[in-house]
C-alpha positions in Angstrom: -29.4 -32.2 -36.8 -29.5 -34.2 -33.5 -33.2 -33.9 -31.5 -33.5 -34.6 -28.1 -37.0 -36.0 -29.1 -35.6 -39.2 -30.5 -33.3 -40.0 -27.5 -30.1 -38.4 -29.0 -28.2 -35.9 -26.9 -28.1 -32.5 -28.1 -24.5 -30.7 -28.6 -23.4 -28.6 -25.4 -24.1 -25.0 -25.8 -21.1 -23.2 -27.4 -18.5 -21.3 -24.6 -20.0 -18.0 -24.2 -16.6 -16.8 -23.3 -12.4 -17.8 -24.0 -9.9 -17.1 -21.3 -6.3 -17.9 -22.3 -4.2 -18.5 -20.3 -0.8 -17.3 -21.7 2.3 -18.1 -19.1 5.4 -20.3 -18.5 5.5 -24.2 -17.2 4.3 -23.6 -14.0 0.8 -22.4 -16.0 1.1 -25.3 -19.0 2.0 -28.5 -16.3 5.6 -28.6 -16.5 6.2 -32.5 -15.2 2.5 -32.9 -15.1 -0.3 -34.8 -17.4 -1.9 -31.5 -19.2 -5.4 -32.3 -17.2 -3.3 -32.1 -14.0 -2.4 -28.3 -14.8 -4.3 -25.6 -12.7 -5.7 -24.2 -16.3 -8.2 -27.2 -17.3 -9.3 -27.4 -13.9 -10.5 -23.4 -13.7 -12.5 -24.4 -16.7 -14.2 -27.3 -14.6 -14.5 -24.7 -11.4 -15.6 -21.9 -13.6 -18.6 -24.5 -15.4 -19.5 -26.6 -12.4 -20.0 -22.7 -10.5 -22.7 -21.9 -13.4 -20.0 -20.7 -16.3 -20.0 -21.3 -20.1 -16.2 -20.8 -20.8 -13.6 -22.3 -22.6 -9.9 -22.3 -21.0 -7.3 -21.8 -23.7 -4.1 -23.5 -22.2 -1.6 -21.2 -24.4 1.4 -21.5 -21.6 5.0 -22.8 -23.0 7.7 -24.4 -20.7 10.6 -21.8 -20.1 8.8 -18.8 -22.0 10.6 -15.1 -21.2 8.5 -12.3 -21.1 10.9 -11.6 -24.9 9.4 -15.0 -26.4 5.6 -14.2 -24.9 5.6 -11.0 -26.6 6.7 -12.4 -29.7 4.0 -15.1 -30.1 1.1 -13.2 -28.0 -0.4 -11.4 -31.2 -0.6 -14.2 -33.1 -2.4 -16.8 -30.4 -5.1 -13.2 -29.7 -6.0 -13.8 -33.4 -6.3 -17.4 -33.1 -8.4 -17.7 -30.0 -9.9 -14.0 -30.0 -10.2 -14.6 -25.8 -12.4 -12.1 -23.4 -10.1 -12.7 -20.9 -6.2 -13.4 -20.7 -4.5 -14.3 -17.5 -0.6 -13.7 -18.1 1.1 -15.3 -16.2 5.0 -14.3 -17.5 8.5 -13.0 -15.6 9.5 -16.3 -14.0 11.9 -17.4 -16.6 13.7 -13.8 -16.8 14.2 -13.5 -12.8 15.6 -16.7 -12.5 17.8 -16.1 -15.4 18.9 -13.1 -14.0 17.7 -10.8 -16.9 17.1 -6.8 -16.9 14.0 -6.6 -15.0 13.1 -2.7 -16.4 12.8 -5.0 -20.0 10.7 -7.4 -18.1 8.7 -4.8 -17.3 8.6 -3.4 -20.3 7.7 -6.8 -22.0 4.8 -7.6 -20.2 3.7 -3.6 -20.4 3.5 -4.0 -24.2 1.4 -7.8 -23.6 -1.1 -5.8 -21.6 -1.4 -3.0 -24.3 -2.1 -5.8 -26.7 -4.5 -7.3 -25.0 -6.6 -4.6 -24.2 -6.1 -3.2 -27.5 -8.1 -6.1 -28.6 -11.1 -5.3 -25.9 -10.3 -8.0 -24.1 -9.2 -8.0 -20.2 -6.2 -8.7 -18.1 -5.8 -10.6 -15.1 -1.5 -10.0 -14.2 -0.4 -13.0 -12.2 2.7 -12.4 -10.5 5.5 -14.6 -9.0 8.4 -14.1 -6.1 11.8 -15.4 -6.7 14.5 -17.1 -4.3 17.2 -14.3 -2.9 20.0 -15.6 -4.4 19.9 -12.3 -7.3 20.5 -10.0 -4.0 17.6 -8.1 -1.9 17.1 -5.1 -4.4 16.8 -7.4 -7.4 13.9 -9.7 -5.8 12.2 -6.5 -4.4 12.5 -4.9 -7.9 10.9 -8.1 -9.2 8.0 -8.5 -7.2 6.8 -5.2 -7.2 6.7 -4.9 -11.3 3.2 -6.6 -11.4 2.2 -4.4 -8.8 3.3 -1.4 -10.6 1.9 -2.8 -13.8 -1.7 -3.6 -12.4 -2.0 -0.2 -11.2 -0.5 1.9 -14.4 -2.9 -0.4 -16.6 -5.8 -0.7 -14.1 -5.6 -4.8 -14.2 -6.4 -7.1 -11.8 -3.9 -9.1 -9.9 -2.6 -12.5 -7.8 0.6 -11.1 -6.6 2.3 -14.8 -6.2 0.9 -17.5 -8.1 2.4 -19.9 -5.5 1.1 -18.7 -2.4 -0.7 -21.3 -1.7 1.9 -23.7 -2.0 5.2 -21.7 -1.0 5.4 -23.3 2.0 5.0 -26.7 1.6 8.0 -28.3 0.7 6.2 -31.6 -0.4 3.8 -29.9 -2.7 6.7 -29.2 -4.9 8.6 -31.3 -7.4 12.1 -32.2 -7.0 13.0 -29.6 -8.2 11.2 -27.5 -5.4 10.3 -24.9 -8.4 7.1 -26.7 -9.7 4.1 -28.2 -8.2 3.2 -32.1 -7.7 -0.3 -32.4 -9.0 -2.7 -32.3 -5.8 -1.1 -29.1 -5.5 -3.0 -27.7 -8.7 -6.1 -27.0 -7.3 -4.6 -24.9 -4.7 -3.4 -23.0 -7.2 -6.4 -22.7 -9.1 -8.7 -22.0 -6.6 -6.8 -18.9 -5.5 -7.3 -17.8 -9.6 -10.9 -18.8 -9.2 -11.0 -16.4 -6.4 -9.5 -13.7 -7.9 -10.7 -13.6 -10.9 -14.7 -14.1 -9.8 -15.3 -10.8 -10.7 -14.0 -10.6 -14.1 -16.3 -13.6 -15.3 -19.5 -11.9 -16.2 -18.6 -9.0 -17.5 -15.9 -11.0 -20.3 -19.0 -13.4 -21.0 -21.5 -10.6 -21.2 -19.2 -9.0 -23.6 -18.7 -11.8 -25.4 -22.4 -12.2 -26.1 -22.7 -8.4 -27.2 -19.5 -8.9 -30.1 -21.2 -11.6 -31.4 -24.8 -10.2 -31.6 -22.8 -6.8 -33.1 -20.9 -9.2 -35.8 -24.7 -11.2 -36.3 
């Protein structure tokens, strides 16, 4: 063991709480070094602002909402977060694909999740007009509908922030350059303020219950 009382640094504390971040490439950096991705920097906002968490980058380039719910149980087992901000639809609007099994999809990733005693935080997304008026209306509103049937919380557009600044995007105008990351974190930050004590304080309490 390390003492302090020889001039050795201790260890820093352990994470008192895991939030995983489970979404598409505009969560895991698409184009982007992964420390340039809005995820690592929430954990440096969350732990300069007084936290003790660890952010779980679990996003995959070009996920559906199909693929997420196929590998979600298995990365809950593995990182067993307090907090999971899904961040999923994206792929299967552009792509044109049945938005009720969208909904559906991500429906049966919330169930998960909370089965696990763990909380949601539903990030949602817009998509260009090109599918027709009713499709990207329908679209847009199924987080809305899902936060309130499963009582999550919610950022409605992930790129709000961002929308309207051409220059903050990529070439190809779908995915943020990298000084546009912390806009995009910061509105998560804000939204999700609320949700950080109580998954840390809970974390504590499993761990004294499993002690």
């Amino acid at each position: 063991m390390l003492l302090s009382g020889f001039g050795v640094a201790q260890a820093a504390p352990a994470p008192s709480a895991v939030i995983l971040v489970f979404g598409d490439s505009l969560s895991a950096g698409y184009g982007l070094r992964a420390e340039q991705a809005w995820p690592p920097l929430l954990e440096t906002r969350i732990n300069q602002n007084g936290g003790n968490v660890r952010v779980v980058n679990a996003s995959v380039s070009g996920e559906t909402t199909a693929g997420g719910l196929t590998r979600l149980p298995a990365t809950l087992a593995e990182h067993k977060p307090t907090l999971v901000l899904l961040e999923l639809g994206a792929n299967d609007g552009l792509r044109g694909l049945p938005l009720d099994k969208a909904q559906q999809n991500l429906a049966s990733m919330i169930k998960l999740i909370q089965a696990t005693g763990a909380r949601v935080h539903l990030i949602g997304m817009q998509i260009p007009p090109n599918l027709g008026p009713d499709y990207v209306k329908q679209f847009a509103g199924m987080y809305t509908t899902l936060a309130t049937q499963y009582h999550t919380s919610l950022t409605p557009f992930l790129l709000a922030p961002v929308i309207t600044r051409p220059e903050l995007f990529q070439n190809d105008q779908l995915h943020p350059v990298a000084v546009a990351e912390p806009m995009v974190m910061e509105q998560i930050f804000k939204d999700i303020q609320p949700l950080l004590k109580p998954a840390a304080t809970k974390s504590a309490s499993n761990k004294k219950r499993a002690a």
